[in-house]
Backbone atoms as SQL, in Angstrom:
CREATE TABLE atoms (id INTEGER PRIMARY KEY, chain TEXT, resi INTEGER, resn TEXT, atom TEXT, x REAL, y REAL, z REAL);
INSERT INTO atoms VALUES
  (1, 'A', 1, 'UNK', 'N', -3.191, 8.428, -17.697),
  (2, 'A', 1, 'UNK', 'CA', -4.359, 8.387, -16.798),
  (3, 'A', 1, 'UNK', 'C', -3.933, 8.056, -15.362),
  (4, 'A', 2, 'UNK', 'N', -4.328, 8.377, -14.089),
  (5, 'A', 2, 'UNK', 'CA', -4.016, 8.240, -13.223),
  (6, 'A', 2, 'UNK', 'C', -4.641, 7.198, -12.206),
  (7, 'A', 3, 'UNK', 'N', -3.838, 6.400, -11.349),
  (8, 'A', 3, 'UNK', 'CA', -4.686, 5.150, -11.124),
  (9, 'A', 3, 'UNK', 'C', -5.698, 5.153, -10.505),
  (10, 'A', 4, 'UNK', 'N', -6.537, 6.421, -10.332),
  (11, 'A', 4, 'UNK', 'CA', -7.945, 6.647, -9.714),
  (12, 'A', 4, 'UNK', 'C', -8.483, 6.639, -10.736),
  (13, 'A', 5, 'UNK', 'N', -9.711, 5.761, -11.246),
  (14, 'A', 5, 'UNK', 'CA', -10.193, 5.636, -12.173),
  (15, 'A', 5, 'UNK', 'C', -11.147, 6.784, -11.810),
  (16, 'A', 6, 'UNK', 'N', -12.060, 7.047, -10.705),
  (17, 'A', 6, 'UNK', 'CA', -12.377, 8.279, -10.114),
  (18, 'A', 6, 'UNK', 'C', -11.793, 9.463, -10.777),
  (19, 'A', 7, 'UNK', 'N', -10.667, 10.060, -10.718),
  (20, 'A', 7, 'UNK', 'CA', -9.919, 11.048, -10.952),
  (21, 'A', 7, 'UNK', 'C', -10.187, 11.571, -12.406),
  (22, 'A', 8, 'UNK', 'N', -9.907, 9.957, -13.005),
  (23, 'A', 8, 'UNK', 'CA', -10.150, 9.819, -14.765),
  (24, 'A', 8, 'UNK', 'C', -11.197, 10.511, -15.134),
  (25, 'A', 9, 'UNK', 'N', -12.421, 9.896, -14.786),
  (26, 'A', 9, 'UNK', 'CA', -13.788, 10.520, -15.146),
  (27, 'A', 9, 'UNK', 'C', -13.603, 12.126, -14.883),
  (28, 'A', 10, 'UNK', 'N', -13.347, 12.525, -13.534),
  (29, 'A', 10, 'UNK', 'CA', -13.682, 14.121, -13.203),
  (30, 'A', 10, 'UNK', 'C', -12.690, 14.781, -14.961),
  (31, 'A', 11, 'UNK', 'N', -11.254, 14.363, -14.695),
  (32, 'A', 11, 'UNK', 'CA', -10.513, 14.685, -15.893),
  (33, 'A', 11, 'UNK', 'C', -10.157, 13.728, -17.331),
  (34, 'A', 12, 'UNK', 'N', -11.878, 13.462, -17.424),
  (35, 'A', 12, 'UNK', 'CA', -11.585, 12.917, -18.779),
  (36, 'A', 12, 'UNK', 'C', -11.391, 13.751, -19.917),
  (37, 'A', 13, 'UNK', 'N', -11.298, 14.763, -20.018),
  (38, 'A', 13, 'UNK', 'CA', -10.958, 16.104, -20.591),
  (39, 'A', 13, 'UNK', 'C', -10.010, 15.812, -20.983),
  (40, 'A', 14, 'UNK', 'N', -8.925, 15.416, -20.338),
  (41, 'A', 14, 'UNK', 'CA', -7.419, 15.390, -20.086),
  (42, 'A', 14, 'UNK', 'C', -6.930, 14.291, -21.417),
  (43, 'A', 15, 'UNK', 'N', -7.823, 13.169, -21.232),
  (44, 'A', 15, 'UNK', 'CA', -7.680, 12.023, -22.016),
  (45, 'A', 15, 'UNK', 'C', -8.082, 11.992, -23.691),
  (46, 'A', 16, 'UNK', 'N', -8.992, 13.359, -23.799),
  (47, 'A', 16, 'UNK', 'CA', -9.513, 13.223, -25.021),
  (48, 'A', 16, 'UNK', 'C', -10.678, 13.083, -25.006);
């Protein structure tokens, strides 16, 4: 995850 928790949300995709 990247330390923009911001970023996270748009690509929570990414995370599962």
């Amino acid at each position: 995850n990247f330390p923009l928790d911001l970023a996270s949300m748009e690509f929570n995709s990414i995370d599962g």
